[in-house]
mmCIF file of the N, C-alpha and C atoms, coordinates in Angstrom:
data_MODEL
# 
_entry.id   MODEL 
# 
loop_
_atom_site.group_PDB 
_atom_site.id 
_atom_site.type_symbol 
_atom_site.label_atom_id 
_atom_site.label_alt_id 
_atom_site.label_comp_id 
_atom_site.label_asym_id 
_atom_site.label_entity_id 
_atom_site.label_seq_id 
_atom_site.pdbx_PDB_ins_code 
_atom_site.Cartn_x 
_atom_site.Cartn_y 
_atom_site.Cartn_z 
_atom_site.occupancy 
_atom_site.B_iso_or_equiv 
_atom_site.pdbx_formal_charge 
_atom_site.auth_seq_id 
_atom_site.auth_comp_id 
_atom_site.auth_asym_id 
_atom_site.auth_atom_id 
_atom_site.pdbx_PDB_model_num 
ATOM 1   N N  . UNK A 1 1  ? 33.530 47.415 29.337 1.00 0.00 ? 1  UNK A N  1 
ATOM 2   C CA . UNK A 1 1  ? 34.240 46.784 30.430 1.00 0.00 ? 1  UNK A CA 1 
ATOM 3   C C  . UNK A 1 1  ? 35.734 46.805 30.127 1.00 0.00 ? 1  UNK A C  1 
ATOM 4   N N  . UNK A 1 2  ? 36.569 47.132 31.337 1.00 0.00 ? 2  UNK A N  1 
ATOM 5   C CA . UNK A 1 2  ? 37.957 46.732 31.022 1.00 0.00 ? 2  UNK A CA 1 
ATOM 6   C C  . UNK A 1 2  ? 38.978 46.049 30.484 1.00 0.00 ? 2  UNK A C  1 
ATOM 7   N N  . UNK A 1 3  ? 38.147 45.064 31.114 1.00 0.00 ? 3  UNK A N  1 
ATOM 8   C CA . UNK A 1 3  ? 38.235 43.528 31.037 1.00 0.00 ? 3  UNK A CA 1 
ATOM 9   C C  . UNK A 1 3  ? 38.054 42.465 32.275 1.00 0.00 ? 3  UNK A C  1 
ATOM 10  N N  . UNK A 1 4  ? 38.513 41.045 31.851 1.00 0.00 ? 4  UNK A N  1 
ATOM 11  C CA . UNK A 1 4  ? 37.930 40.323 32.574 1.00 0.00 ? 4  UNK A CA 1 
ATOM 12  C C  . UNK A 1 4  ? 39.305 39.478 33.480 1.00 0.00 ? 4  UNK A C  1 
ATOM 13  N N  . UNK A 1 5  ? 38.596 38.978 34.465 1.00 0.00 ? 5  UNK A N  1 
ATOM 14  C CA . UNK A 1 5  ? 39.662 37.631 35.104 1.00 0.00 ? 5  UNK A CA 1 
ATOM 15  C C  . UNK A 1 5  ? 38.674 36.398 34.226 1.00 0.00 ? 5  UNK A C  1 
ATOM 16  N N  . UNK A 1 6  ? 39.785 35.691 33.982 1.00 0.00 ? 6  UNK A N  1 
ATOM 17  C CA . UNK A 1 6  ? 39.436 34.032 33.178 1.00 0.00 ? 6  UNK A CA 1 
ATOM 18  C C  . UNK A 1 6  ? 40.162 33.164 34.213 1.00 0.00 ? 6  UNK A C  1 
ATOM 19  N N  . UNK A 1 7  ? 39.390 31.931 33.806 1.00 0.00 ? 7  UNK A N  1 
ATOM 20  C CA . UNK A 1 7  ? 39.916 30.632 34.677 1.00 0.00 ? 7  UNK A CA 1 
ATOM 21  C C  . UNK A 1 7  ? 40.418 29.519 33.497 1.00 0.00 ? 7  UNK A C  1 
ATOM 22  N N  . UNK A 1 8  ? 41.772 29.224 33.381 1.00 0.00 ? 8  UNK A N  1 
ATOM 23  C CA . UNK A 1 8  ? 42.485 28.658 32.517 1.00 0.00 ? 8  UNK A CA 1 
ATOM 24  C C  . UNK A 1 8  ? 42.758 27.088 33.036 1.00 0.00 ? 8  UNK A C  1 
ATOM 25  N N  . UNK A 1 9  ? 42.664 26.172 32.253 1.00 0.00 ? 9  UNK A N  1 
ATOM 26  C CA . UNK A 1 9  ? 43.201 24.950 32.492 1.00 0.00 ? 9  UNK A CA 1 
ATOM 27  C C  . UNK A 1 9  ? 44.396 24.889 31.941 1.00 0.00 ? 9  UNK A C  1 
ATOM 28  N N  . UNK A 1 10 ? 45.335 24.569 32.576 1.00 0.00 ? 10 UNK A N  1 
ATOM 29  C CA . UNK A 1 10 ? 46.626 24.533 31.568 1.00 0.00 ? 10 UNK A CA 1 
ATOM 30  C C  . UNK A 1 10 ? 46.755 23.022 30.903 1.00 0.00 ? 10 UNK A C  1 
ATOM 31  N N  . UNK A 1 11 ? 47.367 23.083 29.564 1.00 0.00 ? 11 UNK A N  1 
ATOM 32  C CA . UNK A 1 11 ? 47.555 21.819 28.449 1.00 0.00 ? 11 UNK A CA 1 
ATOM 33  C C  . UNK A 1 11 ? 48.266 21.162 28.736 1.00 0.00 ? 11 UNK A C  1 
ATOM 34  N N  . UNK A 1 12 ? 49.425 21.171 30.164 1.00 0.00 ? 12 UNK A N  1 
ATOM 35  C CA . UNK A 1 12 ? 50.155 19.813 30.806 1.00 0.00 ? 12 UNK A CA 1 
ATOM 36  C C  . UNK A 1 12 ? 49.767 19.508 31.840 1.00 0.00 ? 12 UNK A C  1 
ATOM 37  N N  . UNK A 1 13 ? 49.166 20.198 32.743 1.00 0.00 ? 13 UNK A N  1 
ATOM 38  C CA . UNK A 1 13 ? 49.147 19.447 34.316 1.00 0.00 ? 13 UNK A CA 1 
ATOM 39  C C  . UNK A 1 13 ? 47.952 19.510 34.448 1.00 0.00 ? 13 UNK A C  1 
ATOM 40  N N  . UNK A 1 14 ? 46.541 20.204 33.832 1.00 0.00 ? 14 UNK A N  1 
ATOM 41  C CA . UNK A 1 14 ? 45.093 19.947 34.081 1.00 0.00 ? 14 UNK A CA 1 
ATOM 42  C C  . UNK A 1 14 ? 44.906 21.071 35.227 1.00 0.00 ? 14 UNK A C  1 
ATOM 43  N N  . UNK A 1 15 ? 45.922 22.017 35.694 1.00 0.00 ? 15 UNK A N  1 
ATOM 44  C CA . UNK A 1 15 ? 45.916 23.134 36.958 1.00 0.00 ? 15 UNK A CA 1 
ATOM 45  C C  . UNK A 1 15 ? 44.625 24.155 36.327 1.00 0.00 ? 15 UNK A C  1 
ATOM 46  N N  . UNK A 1 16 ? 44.003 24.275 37.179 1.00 0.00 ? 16 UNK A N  1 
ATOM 47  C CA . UNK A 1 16 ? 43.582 25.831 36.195 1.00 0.00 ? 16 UNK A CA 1 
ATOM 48  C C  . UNK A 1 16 ? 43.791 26.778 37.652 1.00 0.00 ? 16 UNK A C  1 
ATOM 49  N N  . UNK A 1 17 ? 43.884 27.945 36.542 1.00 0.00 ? 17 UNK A N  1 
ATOM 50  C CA . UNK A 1 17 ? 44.401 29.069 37.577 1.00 0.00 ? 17 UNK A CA 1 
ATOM 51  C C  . UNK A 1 17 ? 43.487 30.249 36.734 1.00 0.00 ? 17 UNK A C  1 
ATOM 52  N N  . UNK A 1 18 ? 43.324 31.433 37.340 1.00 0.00 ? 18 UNK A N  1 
ATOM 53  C CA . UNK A 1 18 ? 42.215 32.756 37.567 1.00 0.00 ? 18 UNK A CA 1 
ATOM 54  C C  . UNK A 1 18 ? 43.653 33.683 36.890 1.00 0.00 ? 18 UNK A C  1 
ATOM 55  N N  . UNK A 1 19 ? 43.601 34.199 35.672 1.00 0.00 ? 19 UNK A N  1 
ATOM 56  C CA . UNK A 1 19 ? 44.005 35.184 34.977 1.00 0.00 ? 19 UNK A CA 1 
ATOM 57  C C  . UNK A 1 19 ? 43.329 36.379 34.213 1.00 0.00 ? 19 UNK A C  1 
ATOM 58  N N  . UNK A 1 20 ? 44.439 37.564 34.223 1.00 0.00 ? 20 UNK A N  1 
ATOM 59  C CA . UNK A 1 20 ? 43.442 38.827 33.672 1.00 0.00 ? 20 UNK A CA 1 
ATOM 60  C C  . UNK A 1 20 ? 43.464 38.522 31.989 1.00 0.00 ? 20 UNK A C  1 
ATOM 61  N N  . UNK A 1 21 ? 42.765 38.495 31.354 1.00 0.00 ? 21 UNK A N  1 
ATOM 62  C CA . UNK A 1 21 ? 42.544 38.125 30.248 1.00 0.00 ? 21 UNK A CA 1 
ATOM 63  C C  . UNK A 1 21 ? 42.900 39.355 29.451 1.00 0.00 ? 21 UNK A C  1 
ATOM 64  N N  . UNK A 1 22 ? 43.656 40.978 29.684 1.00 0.00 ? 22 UNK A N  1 
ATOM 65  C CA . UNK A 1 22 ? 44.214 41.818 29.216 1.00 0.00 ? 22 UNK A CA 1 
ATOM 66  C C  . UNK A 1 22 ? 45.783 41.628 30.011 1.00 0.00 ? 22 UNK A C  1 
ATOM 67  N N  . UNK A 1 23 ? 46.674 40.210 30.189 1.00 0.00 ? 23 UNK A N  1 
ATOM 68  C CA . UNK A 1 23 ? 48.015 40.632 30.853 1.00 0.00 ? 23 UNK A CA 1 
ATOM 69  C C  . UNK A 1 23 ? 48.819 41.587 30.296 1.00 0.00 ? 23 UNK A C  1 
ATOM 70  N N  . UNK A 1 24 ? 49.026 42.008 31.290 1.00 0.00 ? 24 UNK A N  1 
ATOM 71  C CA . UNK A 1 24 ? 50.462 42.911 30.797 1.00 0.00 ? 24 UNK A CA 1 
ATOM 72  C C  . UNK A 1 24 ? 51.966 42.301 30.523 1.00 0.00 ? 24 UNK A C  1 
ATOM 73  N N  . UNK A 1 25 ? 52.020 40.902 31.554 1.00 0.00 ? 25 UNK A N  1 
ATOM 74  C CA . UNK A 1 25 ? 53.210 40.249 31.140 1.00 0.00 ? 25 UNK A CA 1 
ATOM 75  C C  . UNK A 1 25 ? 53.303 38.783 31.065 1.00 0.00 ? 25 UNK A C  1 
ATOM 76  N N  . UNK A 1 26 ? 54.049 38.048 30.659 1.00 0.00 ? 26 UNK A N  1 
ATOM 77  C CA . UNK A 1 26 ? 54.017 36.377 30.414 1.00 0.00 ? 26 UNK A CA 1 
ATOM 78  C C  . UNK A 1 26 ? 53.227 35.713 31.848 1.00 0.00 ? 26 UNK A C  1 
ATOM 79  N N  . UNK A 1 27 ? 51.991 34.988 31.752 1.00 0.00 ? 27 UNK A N  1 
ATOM 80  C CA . UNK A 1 27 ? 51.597 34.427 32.877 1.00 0.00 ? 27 UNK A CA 1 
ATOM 81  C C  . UNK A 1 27 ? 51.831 32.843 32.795 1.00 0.00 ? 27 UNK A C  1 
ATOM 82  N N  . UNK A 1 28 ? 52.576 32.201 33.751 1.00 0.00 ? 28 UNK A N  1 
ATOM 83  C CA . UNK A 1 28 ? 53.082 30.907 33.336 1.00 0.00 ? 28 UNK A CA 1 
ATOM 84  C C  . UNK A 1 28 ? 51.808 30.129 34.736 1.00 0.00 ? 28 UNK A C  1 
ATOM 85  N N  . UNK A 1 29 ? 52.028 28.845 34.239 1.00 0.00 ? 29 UNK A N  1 
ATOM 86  C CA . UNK A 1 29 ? 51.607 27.625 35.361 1.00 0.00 ? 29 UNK A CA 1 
ATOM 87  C C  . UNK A 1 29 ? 51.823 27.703 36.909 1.00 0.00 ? 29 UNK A C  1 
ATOM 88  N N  . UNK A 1 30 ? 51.260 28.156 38.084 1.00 0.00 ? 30 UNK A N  1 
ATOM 89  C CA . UNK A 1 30 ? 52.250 27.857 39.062 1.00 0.00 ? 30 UNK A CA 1 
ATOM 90  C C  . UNK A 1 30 ? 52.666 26.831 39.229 1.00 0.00 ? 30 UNK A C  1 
ATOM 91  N N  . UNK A 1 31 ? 51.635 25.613 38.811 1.00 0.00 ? 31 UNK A N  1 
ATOM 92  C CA . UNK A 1 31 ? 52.267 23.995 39.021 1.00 0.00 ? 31 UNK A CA 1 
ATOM 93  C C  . UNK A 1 31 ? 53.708 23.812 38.290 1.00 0.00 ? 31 UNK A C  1 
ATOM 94  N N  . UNK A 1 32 ? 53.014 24.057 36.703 1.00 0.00 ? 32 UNK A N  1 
ATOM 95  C CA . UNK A 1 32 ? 54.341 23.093 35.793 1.00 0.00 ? 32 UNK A CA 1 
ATOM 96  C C  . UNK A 1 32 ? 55.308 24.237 35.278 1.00 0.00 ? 32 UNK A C  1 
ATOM 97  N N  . UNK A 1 33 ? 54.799 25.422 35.191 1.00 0.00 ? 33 UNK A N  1 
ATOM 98  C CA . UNK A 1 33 ? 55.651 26.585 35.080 1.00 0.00 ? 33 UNK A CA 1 
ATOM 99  C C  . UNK A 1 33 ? 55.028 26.945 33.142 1.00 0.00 ? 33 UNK A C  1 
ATOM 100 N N  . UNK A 1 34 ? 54.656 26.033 32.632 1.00 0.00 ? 34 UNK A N  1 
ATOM 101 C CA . UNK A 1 34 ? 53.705 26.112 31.526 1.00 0.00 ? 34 UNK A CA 1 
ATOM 102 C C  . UNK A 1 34 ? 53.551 27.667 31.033 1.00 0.00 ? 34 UNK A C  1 
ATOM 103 N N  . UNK A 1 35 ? 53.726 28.718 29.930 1.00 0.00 ? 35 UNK A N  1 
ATOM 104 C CA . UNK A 1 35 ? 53.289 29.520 29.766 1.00 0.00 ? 35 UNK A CA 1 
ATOM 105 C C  . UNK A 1 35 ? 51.792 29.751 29.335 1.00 0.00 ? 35 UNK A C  1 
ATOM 106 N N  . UNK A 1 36 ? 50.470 30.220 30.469 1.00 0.00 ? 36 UNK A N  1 
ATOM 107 C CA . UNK A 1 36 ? 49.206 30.404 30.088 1.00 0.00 ? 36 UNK A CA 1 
ATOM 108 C C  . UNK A 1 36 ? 48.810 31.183 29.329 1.00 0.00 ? 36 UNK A C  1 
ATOM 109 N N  . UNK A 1 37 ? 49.499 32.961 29.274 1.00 0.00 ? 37 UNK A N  1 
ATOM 110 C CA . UNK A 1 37 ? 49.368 33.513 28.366 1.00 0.00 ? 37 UNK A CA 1 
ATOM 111 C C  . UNK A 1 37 ? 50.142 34.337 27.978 1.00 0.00 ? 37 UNK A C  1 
ATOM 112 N N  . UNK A 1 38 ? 50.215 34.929 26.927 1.00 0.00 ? 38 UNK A N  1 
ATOM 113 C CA . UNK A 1 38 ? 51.251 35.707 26.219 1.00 0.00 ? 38 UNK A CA 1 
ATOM 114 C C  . UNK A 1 38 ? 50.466 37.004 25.706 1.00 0.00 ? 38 UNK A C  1 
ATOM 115 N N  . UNK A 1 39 ? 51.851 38.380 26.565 1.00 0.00 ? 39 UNK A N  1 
ATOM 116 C CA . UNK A 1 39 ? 50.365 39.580 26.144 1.00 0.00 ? 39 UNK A CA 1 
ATOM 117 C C  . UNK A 1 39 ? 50.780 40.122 24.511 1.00 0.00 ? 39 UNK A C  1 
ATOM 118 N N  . UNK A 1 40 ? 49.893 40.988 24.525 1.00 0.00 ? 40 UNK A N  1 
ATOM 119 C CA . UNK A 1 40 ? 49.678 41.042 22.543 1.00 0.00 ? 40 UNK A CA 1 
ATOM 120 C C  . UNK A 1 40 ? 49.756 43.018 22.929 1.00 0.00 ? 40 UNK A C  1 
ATOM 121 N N  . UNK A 1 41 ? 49.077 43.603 23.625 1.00 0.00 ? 41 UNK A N  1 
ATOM 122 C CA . UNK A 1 41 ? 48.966 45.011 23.912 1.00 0.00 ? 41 UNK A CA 1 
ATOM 123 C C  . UNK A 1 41 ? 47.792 45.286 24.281 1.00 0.00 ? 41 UNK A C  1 
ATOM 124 N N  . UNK A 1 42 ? 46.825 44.092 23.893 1.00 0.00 ? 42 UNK A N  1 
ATOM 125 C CA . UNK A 1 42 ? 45.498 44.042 24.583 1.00 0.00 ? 42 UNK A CA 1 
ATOM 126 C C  . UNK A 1 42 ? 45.082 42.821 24.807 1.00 0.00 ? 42 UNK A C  1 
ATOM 127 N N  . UNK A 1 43 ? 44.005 42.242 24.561 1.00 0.00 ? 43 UNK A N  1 
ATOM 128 C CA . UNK A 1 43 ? 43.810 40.391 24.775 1.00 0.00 ? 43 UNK A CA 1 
ATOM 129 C C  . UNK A 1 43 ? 45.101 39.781 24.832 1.00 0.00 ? 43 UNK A C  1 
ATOM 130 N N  . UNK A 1 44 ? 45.281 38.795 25.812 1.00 0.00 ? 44 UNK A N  1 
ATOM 131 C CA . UNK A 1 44 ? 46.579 38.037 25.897 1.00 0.00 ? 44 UNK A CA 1 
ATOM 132 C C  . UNK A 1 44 ? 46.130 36.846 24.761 1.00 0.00 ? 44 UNK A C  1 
ATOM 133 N N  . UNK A 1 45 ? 47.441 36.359 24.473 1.00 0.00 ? 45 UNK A N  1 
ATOM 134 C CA . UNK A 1 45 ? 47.125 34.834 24.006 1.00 0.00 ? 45 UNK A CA 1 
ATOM 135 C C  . UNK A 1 45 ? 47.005 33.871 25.058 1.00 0.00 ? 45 UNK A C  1 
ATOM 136 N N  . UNK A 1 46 ? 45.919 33.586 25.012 1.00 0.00 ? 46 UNK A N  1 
ATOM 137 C CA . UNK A 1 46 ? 45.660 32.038 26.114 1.00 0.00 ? 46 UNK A CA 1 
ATOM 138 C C  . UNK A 1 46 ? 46.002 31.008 25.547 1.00 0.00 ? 46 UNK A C  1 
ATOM 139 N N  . UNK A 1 47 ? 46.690 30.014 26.026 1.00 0.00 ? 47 UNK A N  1 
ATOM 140 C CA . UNK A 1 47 ? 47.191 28.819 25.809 1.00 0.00 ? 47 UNK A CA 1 
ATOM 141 C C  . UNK A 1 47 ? 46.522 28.086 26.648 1.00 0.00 ? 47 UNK A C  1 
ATOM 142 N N  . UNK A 1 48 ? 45.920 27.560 26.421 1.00 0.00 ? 48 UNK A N  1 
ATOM 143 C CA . UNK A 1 48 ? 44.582 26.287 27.235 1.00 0.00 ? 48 UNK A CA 1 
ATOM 144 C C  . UNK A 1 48 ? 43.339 26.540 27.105 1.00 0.00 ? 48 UNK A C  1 
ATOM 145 N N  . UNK A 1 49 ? 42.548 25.480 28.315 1.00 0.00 ? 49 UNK A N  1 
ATOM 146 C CA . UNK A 1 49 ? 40.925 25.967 27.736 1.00 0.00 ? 49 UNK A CA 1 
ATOM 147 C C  . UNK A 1 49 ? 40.578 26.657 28.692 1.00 0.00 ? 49 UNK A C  1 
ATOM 148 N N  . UNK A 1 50 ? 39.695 28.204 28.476 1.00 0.00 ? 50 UNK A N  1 
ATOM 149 C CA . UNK A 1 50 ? 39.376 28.586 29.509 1.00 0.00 ? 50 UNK A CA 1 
ATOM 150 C C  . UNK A 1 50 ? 37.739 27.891 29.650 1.00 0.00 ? 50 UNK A C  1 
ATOM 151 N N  . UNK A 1 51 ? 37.860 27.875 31.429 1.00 0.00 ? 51 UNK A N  1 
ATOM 152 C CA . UNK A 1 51 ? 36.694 27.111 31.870 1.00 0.00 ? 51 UNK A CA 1 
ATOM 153 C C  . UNK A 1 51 ? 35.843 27.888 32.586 1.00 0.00 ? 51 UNK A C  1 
ATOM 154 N N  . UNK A 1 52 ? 36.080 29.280 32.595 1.00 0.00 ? 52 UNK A N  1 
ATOM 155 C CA . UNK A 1 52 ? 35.106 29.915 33.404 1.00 0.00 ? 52 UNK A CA 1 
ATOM 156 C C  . UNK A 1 52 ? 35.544 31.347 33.377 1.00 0.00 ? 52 UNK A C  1 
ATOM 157 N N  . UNK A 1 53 ? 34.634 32.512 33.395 1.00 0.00 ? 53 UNK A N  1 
ATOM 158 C CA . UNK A 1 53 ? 34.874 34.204 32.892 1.00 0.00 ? 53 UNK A CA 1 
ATOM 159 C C  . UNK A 1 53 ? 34.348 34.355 34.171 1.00 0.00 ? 53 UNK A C  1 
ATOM 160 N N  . UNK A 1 54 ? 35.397 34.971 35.219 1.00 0.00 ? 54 UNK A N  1 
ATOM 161 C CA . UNK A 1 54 ? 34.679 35.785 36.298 1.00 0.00 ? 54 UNK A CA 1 
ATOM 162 C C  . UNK A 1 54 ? 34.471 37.015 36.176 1.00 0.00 ? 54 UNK A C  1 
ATOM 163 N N  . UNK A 1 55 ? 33.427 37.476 36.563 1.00 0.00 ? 55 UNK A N  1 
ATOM 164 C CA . UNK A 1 55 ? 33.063 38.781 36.339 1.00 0.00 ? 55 UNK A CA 1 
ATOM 165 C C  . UNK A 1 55 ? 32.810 40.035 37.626 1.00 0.00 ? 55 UNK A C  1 
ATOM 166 N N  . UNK A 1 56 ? 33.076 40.734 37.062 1.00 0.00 ? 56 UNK A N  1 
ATOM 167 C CA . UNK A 1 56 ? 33.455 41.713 38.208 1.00 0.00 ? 56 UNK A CA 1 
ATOM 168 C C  . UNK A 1 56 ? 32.288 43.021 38.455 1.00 0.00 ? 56 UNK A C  1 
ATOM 169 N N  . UNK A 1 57 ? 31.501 42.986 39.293 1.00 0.00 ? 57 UNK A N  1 
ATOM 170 C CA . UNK A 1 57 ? 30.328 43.829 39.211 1.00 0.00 ? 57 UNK A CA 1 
ATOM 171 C C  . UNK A 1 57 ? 30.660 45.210 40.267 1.00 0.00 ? 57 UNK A C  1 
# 
């Protein structure tokens, strides 16, 4: 698989938001502006808990 979309809670405002879990660039909070993840060249770093792996069939 490519990869996946994840569903992130962010660690200040409790928002969760639907991210590609391979980003290509800084994905922040839309609420608090919070950075969710940080890319690496493959797996991003997630910053929060993810609460759910959507999957793409």
């Amino acid at each position: 698989m490519a990869g996946s979309f994840i569903t992130v809670a962010c660690p200040d405002c409790e928002n969760e938001q639907t991210i590609f879990e391979k980003a290509a660039s800084e994905v922040a909070c839309a609420v608090c502006g919070h950075t969710l993840a940080t890319p690496t060249g493959g797996k991003a770093i997630i910053e929060g808990e993810v609460t759910d792996v959507v999957e793409a069939r």
